[in-house]
Phi, psi and omega in degrees: 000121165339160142290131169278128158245173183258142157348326207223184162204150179253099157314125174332322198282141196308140172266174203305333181278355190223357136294329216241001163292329148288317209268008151265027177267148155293176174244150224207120160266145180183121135020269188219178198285326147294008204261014204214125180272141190319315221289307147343295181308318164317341171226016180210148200255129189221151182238144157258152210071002200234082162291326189261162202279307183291000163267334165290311195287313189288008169265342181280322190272352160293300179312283149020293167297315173312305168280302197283031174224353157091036187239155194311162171323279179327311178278341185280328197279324195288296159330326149256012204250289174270019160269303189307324148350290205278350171251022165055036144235071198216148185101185171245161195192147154303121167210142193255144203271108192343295179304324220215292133146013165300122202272146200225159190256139184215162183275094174258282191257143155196157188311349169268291174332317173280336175302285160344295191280357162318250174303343143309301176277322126003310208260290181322300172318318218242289167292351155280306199290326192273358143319303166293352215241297179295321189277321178296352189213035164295311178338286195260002138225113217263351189210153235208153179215116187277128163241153150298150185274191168279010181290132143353280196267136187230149188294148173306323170288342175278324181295346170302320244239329184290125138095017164287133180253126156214144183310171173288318198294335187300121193291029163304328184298297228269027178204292167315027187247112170272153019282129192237060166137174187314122129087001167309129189252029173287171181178147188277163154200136181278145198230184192248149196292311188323283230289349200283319183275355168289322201256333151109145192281138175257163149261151195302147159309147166275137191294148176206134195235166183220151200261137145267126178254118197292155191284291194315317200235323177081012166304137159243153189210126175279103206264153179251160200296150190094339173244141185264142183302159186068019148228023166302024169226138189274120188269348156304304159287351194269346201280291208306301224274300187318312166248052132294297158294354169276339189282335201252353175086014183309307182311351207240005178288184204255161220241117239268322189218187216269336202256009160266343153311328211267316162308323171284307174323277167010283188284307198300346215243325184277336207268316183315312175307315207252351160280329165266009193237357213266133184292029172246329156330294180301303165310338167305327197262323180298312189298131167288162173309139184270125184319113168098030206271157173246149182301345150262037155251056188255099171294151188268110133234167183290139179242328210200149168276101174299146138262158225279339179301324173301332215287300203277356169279336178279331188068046167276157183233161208057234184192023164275128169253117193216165177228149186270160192305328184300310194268339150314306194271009183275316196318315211303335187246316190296312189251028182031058178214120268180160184288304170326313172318321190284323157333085214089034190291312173291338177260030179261258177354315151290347165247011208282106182297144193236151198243085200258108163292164172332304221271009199070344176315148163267110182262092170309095185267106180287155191233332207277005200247159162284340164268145179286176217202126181245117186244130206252128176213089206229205175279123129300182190265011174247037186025041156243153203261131197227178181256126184287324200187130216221046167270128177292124187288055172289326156303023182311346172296335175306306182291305192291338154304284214292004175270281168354124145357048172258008152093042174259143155220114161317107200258354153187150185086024170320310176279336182289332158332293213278357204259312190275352163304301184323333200264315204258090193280159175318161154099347193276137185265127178259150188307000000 
């Protein structure tokens, strides 16, 4: 006799809005946990004390593994527990602290710690995503519900707080969207306005706030009652408003110091990622073309984060890579390259060997595709920089005219070039 199976099944997998929330943050080495503004966290992944980038990426690269596989504390500690290990970051060890230069005895991993950067970032991840989730389908449910977790104990501001309704659009959100602290389990759920006025629309609480003086810096910052500093920020909405403003070119002013610079890379590097990751992205490739459209009605979108040595070799303005909507959807068939394809575009680029023709153009080779991709890149006329041309070198005779004396110069990645020339002789057509 058949097995009775059910009708339906729940994919493992994290859904997309809340994977792609770690994996487009940077990585931010940092002291101490103050050494990082909430607003920051929201676009950069920081541990304190995990100063060296290869003990941040493999914990980030843990984390990671933790959402897109759904796995428990326990499969998360055994995996990672001895790579930290094997770098000698574990234990209590001396280190001096950068901002002071005092060498001071410190914690860096330990099974609490891990616990910790666990469920934090799970949690962050998780409540970003179901932001992005809550903001596409406020039309038919327009309001929010503060709920309790699952704790013993519950802090008292949170519990005032159970079972208050307010619209999504309400700035209550943008400082109350939980988790709101250290090991807080509260969480929100969206309702349709019948049930909000079944339960009754509240006014928002008076905000009430307590000044925190960060140690580190002796900066205050007005924290609101009830939230432990550095979780005063919604990182689902603090994402959304970054990329708005990276779609409106707000990122691209030029940045007054170093570590607000260091932010804009950041948000701007988050935003591409999470715009090109977005189903309003994707819609773009659906809409048919508009009756009577002229090319110069194409909209520009941003695809990807340039770094600047590209941006002054084009003599481009901003750090935006964009392709317009009219060459996207032509691209999605002429250049077998489709709104996924766009995805993770800006770190592909960065390691991307690169190419300057005669006419000044840039030519970007991705190697990381199974046919290699050769992206064309130059000044528009509204002088920022965009894509011309995006043909998969299936054209491989294409890369090998422009090594061959086709009057290119290489401006970066010659041995990665010259290893897939050794491999790949003309004439090969790729699947």
């Amino acid at each position: 006799m058949a097995e009775d199976r059910p009708g339906y099944s729940f994919s493992a997998e994290a859904p997309p809005e809340v994977a792609g929330f770690l994996r487009a943050k940077s990585l931010r080495p940092a002291f101490s946990w103050q050494d990082v503004e909430p607003e920051e966290h929201a676009v950069a992944f920081s541990v304190a004390k995990a100063m060296q980038v290869d003990v941040l990426e493999d914990i980030r690269a843990a984390v990671q593994t933790a959402i897109d596989d759904g796995q428990t504390f326990a499969q998360f500690q055994a995996d990672l527990r001895p790579r930290l290990e094997a770098r000698g970051w574990w234990g209590r060890a001396d280190m001096t602290d950068p901002d002071t230069g005092e060498a001071r005895d410190v914690q860096l991993g330990s099974p609490r710690r891990l616990r910790t950067i666990y469920r934090a970032n799970l949690r962050s991840a998780r409540a970003a995503g179901q932001w992005d989730r809550i903001e596409r389908a406020k039309a038919g449910l327009p309001y929010l519900i503060y709920q309790l977790g699952p704790s013993e104990r519950h802090r008292p501001h949170h519990v005032a707080k159970e079972g208050l309704v307010l619209p999504v659009d309400d700035a209550f959100w943008s400082e109350w969207m939980p988790p709101n602290g250290w090991g807080c389990k509260c969480h929100v759920r969206q309702i349709t306005r019948a049930e909000a006025e079944r339960r009754g629309i509240a006014e928002a609480p008076e905000r009430r706030t307590v000044d925190h003086v960060n140690d580190r810096t002796g900066q205050v910052r007005e924290v609101p009652v009830g939230i432990d500093p550095g979780w005063d920020v919604n990182p689902g909405r603090e994402r959304a408003r970054n990329a708005a403003d990276w779609l409106q070119g707000r990122l691209d002013a030029p940045a007054e110091t170093y570590a607000a610079e260091r932010f804009r890379a950041a948000a701007a590097r988050a935003a591409a990622e999470d715009v090109t990751g977005s189903w309003r992205f994707r819609r773009a490739f659906e809409t048919p073309a508009r009756e009577g459209e002229r090319p110069a009605d194409a909209v520009p979108l941003p695809v990807a984060v340039l770094e600047p040595r590209w941006i002054d070799a084009l003599n481009a303005a901003g750090r935006t890579l964009s392709v317009t909507d009219r060459l996207a959807r032509a691209g999605a068939q002429r250049w077998s390259m489709p709104a996924e394809a766009y995805a993770g575009l800006t770190s592909r680029l960065q390691g991307a060997p690169v190419l300057r023709g005669t006419d000044g153009e840039l030519t970007f080779v991705l190697l990381d595709e199974a046919a290699p991709r050769l992206l064309r890149v130059r000044r528009g006329a509204d002088g920022r920089a965009g894509i011309a041309d995006a043909a998969p070198a299936s054209a491989s005779d294409a890369l090998h005219d422009a090594l061959d004396g086709g009057g290119a110069e290489v401006l970066r990645g010659r041995e990665a070039l010259d290893a897939w020339r050794a491999r790949t002789p003309r004439g090969v057509v790729y699947d």
